[in-house]
N, CA, C and O atoms as CSV, one atom per row, in Angstrom:
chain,resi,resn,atom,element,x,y,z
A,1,UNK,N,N,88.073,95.874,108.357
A,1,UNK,CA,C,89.063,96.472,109.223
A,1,UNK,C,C,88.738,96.172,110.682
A,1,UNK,O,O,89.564,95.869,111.543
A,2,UNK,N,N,87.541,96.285,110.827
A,2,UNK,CA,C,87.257,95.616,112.601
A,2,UNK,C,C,87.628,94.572,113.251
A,2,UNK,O,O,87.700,94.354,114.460
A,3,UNK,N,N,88.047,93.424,111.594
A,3,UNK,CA,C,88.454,92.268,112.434
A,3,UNK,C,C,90.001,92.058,112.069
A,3,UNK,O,O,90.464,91.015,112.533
A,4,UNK,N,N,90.668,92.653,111.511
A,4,UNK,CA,C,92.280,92.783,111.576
A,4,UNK,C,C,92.996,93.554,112.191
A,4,UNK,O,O,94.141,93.394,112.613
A,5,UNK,N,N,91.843,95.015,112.292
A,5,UNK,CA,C,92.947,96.541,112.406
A,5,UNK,C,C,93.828,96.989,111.638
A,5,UNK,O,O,94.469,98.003,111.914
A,6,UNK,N,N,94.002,96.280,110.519
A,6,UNK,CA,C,95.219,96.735,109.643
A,6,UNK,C,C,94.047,97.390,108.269
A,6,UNK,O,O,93.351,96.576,107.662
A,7,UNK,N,N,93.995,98.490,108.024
A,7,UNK,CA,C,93.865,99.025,106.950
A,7,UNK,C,C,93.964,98.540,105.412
A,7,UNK,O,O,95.109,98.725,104.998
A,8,UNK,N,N,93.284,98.089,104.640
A,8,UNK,CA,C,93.760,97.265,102.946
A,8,UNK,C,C,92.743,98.573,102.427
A,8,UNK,O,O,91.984,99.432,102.876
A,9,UNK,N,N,93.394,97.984,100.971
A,9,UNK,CA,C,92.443,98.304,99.954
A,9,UNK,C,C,91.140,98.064,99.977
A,9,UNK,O,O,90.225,98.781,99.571
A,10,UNK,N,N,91.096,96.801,100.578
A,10,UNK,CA,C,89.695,95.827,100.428
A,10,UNK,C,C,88.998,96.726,101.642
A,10,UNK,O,O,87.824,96.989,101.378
A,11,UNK,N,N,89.316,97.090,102.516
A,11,UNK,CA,C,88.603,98.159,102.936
A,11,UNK,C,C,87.773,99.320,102.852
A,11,UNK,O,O,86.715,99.653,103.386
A,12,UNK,N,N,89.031,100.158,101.527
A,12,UNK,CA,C,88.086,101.173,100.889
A,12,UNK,C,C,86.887,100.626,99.915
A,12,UNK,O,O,85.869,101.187,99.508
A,13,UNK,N,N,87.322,99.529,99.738
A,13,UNK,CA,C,86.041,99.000,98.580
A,13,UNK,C,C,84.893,98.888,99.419
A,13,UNK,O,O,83.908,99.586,99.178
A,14,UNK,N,N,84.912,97.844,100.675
A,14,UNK,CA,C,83.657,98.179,101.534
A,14,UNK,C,C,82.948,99.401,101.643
A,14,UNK,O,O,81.786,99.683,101.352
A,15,UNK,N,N,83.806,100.022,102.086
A,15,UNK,CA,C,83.654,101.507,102.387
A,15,UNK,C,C,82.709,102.415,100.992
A,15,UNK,O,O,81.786,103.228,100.963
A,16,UNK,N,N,83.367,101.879,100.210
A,16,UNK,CA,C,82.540,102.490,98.652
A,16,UNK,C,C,80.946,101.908,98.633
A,16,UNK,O,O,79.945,102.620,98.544
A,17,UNK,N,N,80.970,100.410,98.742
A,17,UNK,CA,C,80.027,99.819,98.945
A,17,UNK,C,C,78.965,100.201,99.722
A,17,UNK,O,O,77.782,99.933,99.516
A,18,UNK,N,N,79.466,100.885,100.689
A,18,UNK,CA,C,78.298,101.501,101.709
A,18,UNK,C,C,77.911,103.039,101.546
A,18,UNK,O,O,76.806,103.528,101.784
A,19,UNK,N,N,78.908,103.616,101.148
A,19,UNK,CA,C,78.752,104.988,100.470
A,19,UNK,C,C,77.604,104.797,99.163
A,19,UNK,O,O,76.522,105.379,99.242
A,20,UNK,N,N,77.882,104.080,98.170
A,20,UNK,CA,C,77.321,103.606,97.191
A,20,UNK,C,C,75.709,103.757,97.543
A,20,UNK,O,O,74.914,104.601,97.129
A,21,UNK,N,N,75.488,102.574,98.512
A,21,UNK,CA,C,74.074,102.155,98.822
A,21,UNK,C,C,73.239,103.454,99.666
A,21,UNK,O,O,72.017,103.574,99.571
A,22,UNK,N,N,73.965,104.251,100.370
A,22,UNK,CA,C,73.904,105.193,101.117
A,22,UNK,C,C,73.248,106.191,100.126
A,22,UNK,O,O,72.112,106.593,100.377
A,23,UNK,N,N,73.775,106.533,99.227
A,23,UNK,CA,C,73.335,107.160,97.923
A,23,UNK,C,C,72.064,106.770,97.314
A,23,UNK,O,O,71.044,107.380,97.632
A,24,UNK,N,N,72.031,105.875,96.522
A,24,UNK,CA,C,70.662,105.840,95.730
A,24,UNK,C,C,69.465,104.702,97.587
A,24,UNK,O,O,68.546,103.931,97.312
A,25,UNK,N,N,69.794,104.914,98.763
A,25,UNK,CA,C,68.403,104.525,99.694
A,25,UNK,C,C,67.899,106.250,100.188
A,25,UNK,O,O,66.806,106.704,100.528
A,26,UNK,N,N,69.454,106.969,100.009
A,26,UNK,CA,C,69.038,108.151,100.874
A,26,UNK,C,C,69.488,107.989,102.388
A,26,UNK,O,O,69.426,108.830,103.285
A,27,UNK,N,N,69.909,106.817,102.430
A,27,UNK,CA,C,70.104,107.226,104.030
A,27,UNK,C,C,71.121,105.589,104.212
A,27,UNK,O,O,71.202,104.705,103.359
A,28,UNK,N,N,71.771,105.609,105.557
A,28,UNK,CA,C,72.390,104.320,105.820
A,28,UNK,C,C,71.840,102.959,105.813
A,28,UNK,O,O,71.005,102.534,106.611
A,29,UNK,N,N,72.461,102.212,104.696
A,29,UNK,CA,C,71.478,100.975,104.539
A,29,UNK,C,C,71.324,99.710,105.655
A,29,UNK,O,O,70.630,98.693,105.607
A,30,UNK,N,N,72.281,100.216,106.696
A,30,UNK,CA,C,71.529,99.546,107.993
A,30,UNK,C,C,71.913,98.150,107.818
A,30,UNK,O,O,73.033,97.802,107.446
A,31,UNK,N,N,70.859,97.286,108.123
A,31,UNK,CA,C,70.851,95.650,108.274
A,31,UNK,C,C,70.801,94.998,106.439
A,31,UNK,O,O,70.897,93.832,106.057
A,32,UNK,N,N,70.651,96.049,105.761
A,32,UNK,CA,C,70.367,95.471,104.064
A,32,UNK,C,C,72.271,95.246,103.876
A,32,UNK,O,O,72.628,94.316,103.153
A,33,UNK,N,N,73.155,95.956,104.420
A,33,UNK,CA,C,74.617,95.577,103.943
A,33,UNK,C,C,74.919,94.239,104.657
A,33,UNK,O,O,75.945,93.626,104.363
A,34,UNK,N,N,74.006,93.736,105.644
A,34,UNK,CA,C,74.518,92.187,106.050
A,34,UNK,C,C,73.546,91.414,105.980
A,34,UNK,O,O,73.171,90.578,106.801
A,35,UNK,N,N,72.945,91.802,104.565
A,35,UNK,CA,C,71.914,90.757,104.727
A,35,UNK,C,C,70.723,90.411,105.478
A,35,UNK,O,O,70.575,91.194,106.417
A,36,UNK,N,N,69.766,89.472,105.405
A,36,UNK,CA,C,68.580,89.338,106.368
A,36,UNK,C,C,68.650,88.951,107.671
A,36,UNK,O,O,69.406,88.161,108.236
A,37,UNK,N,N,68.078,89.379,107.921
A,37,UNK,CA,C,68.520,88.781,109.873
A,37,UNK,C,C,67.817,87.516,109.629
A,37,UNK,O,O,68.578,86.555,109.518
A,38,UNK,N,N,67.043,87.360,109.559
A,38,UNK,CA,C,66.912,85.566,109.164
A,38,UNK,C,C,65.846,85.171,107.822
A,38,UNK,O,O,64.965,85.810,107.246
A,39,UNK,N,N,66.475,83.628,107.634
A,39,UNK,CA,C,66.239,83.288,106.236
A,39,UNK,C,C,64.668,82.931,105.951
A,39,UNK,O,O,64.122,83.006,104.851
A,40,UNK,N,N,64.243,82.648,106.809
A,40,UNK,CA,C,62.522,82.800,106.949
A,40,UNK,C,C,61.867,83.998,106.662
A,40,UNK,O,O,60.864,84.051,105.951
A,41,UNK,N,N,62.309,84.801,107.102
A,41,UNK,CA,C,61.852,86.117,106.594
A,41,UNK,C,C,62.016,86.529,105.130
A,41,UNK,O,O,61.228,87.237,104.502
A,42,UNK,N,N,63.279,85.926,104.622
A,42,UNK,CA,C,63.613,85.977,103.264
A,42,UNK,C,C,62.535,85.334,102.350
A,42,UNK,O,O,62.118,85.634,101.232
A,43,UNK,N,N,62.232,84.342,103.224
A,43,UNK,CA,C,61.648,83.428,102.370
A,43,UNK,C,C,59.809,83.567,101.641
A,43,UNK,O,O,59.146,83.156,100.689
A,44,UNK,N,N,59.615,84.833,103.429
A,44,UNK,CA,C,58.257,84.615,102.943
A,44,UNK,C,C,57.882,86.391,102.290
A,44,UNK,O,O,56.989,86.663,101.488
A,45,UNK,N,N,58.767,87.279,102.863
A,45,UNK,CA,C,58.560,88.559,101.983
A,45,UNK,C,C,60.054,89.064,102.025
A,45,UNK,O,O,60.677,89.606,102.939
A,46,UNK,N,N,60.608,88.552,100.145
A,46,UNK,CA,C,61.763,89.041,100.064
A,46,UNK,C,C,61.495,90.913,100.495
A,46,UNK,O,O,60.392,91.287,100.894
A,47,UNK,N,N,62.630,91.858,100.333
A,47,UNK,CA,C,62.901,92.915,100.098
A,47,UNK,C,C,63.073,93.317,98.747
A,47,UNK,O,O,63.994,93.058,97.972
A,48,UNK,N,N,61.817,94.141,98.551
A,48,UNK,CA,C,62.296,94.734,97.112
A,48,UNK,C,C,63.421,95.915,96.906
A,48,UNK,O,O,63.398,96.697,97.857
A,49,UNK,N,N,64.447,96.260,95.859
A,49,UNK,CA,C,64.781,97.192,95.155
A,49,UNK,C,C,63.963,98.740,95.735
A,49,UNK,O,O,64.337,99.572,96.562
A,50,UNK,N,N,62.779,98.661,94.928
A,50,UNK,CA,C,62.070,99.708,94.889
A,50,UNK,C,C,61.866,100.425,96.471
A,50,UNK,O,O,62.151,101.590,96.746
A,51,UNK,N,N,61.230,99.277,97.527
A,51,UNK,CA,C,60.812,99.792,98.342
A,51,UNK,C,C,62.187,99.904,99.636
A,51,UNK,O,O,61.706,100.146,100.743
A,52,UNK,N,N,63.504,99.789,99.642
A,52,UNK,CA,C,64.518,100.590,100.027
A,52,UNK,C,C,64.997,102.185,99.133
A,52,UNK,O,O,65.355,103.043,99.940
A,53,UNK,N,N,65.039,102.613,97.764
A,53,UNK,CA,C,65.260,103.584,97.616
A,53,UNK,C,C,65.034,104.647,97.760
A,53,UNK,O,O,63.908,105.074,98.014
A,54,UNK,N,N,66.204,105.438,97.615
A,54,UNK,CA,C,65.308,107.285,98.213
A,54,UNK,C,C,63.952,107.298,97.276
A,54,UNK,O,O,63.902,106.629,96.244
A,55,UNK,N,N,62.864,108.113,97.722
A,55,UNK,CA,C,61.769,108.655,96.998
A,55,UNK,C,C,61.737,109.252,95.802
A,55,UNK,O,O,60.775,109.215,95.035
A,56,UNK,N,N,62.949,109.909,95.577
A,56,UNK,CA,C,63.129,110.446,94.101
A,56,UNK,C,C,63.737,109.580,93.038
A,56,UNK,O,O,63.782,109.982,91.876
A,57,UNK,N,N,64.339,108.077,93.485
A,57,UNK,CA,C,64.482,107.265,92.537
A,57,UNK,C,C,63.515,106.280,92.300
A,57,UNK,O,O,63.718,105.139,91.886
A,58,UNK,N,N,62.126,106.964,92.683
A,58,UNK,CA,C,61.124,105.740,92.466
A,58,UNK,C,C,61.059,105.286,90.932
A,58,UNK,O,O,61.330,105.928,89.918
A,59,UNK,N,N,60.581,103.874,91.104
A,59,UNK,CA,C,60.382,103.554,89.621
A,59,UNK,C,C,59.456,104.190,88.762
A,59,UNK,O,O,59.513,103.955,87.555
A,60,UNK,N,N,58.345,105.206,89.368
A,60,UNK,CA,C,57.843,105.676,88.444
A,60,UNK,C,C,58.390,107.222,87.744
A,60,UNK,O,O,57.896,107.890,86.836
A,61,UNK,N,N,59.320,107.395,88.387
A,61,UNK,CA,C,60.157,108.724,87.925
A,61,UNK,C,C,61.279,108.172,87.193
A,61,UNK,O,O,61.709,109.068,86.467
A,62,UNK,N,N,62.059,106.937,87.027
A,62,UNK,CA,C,62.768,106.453,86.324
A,62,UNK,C,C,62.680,105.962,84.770
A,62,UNK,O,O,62.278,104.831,84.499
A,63,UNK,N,N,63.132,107.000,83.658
A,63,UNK,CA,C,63.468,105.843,82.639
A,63,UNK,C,C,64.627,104.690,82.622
A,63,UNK,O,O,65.503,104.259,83.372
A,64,UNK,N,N,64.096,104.444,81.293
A,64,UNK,CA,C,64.423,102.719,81.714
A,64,UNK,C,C,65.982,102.294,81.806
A,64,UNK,O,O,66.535,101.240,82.120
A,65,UNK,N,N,66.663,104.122,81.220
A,65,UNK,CA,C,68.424,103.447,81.410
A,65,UNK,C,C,68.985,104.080,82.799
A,65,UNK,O,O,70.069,103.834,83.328
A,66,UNK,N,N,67.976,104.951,83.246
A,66,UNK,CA,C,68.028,105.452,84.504
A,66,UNK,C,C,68.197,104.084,85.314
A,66,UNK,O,O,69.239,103.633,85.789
A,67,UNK,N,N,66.802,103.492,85.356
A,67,UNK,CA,C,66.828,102.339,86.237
A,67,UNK,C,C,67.715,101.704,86.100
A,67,UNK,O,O,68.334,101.511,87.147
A,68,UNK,N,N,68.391,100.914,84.613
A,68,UNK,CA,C,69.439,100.095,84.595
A,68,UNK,C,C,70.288,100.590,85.030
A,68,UNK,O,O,71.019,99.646,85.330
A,69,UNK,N,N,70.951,101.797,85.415
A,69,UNK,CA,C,71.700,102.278,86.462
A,69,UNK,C,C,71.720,102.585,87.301
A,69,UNK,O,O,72.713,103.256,87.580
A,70,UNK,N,N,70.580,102.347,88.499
A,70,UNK,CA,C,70.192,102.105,89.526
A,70,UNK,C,C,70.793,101.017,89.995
A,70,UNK,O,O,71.661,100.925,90.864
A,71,UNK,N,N,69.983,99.752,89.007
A,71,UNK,CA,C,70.519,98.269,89.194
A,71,UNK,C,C,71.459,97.841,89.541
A,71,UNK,O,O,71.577,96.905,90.331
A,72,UNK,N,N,72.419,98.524,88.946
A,72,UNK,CA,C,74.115,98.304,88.590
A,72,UNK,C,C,74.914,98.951,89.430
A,72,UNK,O,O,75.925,98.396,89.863
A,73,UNK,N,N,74.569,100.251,89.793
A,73,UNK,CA,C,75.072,100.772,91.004
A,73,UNK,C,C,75.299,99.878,92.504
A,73,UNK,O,O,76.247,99.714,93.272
A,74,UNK,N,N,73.430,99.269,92.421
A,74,UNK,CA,C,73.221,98.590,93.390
A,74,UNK,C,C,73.759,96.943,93.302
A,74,UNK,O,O,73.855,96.364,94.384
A,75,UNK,N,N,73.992,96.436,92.472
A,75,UNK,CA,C,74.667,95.170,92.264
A,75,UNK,C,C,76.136,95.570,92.449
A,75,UNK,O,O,76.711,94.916,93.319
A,76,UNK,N,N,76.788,96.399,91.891
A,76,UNK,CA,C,78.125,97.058,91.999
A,76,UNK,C,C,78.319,97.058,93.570
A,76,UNK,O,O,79.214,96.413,94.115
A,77,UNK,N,N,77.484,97.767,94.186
A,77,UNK,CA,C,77.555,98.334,95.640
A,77,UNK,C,C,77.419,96.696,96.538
A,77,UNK,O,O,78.329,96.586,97.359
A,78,UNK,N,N,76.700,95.781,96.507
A,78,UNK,CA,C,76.509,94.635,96.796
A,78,UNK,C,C,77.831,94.025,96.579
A,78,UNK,O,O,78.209,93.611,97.675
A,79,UNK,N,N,78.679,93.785,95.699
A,79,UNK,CA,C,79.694,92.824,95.173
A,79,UNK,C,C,81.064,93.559,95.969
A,79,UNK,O,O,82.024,92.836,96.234
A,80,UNK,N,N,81.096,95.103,96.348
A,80,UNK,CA,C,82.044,95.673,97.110
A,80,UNK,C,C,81.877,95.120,98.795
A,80,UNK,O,O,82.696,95.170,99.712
A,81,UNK,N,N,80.448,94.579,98.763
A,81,UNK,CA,C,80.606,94.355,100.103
A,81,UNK,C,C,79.972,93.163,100.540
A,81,UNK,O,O,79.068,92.911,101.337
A,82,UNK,N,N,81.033,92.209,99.454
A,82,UNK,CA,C,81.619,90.740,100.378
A,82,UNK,C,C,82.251,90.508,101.425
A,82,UNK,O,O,83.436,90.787,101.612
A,83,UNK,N,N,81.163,89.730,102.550
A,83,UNK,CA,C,82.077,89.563,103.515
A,83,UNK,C,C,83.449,89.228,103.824
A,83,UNK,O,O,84.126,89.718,104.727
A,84,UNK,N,N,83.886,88.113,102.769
A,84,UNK,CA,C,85.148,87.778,102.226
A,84,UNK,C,C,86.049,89.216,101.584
A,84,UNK,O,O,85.822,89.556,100.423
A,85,UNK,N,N,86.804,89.800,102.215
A,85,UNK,CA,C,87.502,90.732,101.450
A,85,UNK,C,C,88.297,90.018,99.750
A,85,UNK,O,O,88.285,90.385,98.575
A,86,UNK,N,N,88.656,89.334,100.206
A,86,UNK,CA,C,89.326,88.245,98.848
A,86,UNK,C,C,88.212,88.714,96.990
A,86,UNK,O,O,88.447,89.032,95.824
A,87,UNK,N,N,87.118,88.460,97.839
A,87,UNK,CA,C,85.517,88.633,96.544
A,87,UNK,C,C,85.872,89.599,96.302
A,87,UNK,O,O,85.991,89.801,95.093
A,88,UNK,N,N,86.217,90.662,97.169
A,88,UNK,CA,C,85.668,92.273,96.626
A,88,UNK,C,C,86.192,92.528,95.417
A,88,UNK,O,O,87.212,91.886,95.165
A,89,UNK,N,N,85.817,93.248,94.614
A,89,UNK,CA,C,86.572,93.728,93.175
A,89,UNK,C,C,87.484,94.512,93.936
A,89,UNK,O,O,87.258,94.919,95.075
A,90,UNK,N,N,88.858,94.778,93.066
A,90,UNK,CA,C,89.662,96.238,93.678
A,90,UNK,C,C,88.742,97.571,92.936
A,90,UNK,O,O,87.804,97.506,92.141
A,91,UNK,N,N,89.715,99.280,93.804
A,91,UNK,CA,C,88.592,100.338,92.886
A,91,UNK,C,C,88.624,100.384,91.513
A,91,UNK,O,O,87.710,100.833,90.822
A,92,UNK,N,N,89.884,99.829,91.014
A,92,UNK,CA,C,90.242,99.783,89.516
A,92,UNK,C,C,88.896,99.296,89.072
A,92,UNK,O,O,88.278,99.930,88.217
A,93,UNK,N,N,88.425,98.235,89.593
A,93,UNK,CA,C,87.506,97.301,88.726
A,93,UNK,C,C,86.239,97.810,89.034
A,93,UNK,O,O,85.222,97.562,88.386
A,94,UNK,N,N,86.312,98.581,90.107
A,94,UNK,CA,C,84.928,99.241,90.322
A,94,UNK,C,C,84.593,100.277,89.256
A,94,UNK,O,O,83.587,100.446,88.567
A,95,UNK,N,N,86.311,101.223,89.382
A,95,UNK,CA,C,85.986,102.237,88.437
A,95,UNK,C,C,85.394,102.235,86.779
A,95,UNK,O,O,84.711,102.947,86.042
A,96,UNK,N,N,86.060,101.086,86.748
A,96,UNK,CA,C,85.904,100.475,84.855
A,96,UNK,C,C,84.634,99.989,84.783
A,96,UNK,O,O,84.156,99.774,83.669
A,97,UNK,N,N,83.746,99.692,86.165
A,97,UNK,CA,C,82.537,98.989,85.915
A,97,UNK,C,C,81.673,100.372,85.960
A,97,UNK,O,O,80.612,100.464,85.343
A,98,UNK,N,N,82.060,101.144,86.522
A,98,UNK,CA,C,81.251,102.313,86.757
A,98,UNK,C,C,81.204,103.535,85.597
A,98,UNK,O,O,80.385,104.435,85.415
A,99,UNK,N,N,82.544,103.139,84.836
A,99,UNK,CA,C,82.401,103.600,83.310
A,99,UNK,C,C,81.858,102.808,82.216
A,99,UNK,O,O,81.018,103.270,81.445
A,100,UNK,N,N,82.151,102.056,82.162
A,100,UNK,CA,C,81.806,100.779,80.885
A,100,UNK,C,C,80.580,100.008,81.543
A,100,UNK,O,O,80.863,98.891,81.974
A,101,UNK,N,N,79.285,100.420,81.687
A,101,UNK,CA,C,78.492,99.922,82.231
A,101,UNK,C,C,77.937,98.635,81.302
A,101,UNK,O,O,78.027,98.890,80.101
A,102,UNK,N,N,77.488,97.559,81.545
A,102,UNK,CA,C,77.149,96.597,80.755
A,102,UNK,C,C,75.621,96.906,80.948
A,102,UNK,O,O,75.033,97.131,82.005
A,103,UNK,N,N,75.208,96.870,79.887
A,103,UNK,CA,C,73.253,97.256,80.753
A,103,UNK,C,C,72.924,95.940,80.656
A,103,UNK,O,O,72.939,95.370,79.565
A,104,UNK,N,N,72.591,95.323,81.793
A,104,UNK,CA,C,71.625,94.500,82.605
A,104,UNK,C,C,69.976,94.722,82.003
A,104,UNK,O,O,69.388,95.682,81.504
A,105,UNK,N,N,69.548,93.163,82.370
A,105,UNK,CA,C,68.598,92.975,81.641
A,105,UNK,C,C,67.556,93.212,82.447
A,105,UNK,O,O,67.209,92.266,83.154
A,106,UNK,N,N,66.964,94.214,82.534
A,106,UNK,CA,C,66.134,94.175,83.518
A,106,UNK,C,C,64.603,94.563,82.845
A,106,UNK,O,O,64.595,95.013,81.700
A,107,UNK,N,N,63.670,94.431,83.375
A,107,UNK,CA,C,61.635,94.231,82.709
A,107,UNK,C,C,61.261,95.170,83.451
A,107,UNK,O,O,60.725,96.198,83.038
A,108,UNK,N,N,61.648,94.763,85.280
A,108,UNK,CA,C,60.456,96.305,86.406
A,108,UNK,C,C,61.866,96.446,87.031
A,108,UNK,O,O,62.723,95.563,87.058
A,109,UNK,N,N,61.952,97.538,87.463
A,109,UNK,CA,C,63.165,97.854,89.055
A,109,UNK,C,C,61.973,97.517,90.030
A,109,UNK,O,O,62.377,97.016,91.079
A,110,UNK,N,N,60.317,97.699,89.929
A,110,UNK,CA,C,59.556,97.107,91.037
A,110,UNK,C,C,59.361,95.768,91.334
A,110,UNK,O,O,58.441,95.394,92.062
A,111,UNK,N,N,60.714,94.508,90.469
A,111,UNK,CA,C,60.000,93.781,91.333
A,111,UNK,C,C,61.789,92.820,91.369
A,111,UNK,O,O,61.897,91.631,91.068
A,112,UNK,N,N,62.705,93.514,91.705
A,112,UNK,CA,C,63.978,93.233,91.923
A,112,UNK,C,C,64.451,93.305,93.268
A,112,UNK,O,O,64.499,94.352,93.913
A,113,UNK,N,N,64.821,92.107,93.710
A,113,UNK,CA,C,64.822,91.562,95.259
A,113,UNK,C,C,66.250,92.247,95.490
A,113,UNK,O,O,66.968,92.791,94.652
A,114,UNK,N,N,66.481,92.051,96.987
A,114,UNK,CA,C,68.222,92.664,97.865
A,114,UNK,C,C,68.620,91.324,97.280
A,114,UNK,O,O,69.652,91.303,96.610
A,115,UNK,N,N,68.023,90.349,97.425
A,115,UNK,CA,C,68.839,89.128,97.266
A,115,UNK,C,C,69.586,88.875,96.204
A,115,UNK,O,O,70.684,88.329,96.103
A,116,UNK,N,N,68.505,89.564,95.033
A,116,UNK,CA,C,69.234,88.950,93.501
A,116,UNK,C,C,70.230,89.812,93.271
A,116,UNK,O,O,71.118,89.549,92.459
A,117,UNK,N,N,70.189,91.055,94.034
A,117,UNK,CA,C,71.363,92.097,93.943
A,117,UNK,C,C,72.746,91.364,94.482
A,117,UNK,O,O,73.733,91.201,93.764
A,118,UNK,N,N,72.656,90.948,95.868
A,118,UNK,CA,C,73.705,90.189,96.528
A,118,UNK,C,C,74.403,88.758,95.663
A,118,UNK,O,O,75.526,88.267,95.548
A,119,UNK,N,N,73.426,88.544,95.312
A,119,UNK,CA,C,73.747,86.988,94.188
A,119,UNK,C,C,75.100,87.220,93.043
A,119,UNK,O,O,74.793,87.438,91.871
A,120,UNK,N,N,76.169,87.180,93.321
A,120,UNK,CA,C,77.103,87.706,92.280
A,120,UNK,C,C,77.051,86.675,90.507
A,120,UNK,O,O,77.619,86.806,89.423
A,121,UNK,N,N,76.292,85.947,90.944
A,121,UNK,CA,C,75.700,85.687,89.703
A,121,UNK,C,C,74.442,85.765,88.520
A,121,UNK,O,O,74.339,85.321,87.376
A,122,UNK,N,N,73.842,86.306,89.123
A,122,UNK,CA,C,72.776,86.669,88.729
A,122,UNK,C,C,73.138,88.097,87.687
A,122,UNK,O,O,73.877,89.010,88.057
A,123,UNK,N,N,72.691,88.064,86.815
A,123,UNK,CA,C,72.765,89.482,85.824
A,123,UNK,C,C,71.371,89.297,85.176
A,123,UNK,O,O,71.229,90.200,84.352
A,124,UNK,N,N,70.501,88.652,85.208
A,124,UNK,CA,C,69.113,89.212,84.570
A,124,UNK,C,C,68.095,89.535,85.707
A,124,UNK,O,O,67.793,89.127,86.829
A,125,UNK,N,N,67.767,90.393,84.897
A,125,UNK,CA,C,66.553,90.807,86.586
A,125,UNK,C,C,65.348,91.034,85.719
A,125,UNK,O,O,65.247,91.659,84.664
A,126,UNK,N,N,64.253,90.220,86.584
A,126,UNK,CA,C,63.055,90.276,85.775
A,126,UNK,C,C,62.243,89.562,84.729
A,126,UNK,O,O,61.244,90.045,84.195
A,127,UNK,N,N,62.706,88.476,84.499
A,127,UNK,CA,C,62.520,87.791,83.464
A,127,UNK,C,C,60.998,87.437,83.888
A,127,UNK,O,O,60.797,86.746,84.887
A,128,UNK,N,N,59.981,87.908,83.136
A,128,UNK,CA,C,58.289,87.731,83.664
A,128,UNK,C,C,57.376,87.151,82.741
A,128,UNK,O,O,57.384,87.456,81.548
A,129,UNK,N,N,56.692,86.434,83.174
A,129,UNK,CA,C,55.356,86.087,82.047
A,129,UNK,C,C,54.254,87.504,82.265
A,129,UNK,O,O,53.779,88.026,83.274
A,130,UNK,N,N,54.121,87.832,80.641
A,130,UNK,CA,C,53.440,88.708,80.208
A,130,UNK,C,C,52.515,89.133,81.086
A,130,UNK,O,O,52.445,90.362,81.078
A,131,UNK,N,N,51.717,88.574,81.901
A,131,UNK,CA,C,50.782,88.995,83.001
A,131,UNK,C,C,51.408,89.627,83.645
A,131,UNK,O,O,51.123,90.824,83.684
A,132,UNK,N,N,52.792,89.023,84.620
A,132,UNK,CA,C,53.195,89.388,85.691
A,132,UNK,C,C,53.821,91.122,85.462
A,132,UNK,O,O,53.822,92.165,86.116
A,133,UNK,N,N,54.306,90.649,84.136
A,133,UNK,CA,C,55.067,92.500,83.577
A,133,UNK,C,C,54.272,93.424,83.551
A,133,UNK,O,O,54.599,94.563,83.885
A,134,UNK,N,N,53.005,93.085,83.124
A,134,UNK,CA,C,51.737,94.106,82.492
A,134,UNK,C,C,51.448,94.560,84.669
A,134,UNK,O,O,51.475,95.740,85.021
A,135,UNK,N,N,51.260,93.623,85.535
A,135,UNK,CA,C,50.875,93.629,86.594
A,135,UNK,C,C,52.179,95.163,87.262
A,135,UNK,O,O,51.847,96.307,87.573
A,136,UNK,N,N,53.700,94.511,87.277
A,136,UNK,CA,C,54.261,95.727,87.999
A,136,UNK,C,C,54.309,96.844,86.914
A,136,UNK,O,O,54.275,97.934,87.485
A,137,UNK,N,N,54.375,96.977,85.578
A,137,UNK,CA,C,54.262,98.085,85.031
A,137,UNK,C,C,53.161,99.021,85.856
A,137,UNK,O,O,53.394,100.220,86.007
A,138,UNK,N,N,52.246,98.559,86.253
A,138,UNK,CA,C,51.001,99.409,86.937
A,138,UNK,C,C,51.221,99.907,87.615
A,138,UNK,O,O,50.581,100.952,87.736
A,139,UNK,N,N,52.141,99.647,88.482
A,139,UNK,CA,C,52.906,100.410,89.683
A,139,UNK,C,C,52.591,101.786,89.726
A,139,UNK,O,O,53.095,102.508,90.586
């Protein structure tokens, strides 16, 4: 809306999108709804999942369909807020995703990047060699 002034749908979906994320960080997600301020930084310590959420959704208070709905919230909340309004799902499609949840494949929520959330292709999270799983389970 800042850069038309005209009010859409695709608006309220942003708008959900940030409400969304606002929810399971606890607080306004700030510079995480536009991404990294630069790609170097991405490169050398992504952003985890874990270490943006409120304190009471830590991964060690989460079971495991808890977390997969963490995930999904947060991939959900990511895909509402394409810069491209065109991407955004409408709420219809939000709503049906937010009922009919597909559970996502996920191993740790500790070791799931902003990025792979933003990635609208990505649906497995976690895929680890046995060391690496046994390593964030310890968390």
């Amino acid at each position: 809306m800042a850069y038309s002034s005209i009010p859409t749908e695709k608006c309220d979906v942003y708008s959900f999108g940030v409400v969304a994320l606002e929810t399971i960080m606890g607080k306004h997600p700030g510079d995480h709804v536009f991404g990294e301020c630069s790609s170097s930084t991405q490169i050398e310590l992504p952003i985890l999942l874990k270490d943006v959420l409120d304190q009471r959704l830590s991964p060690s208070r989460l079971c495991l369909r808890d977390a997969q709905d963490v995930v999904s919230i947060a991939k959900l909340a990511f895909t509402c807020l394409q810069a491209d309004p065109r991407l955004r799902p409408t709420m219809r499609q939000v709503s049906h995703d937010l009922r009919v949840q597909v559970p996502l494949e996920i191993m740790s929520l500790s070791a799931i990047t902003l990025e792979q959330l933003r990635d609208v292709n990505v649906r497995k999270f976690g895929a680890f060699t046995g060391l690496e799983l046994a390593s964030t389970l310890h968390e």
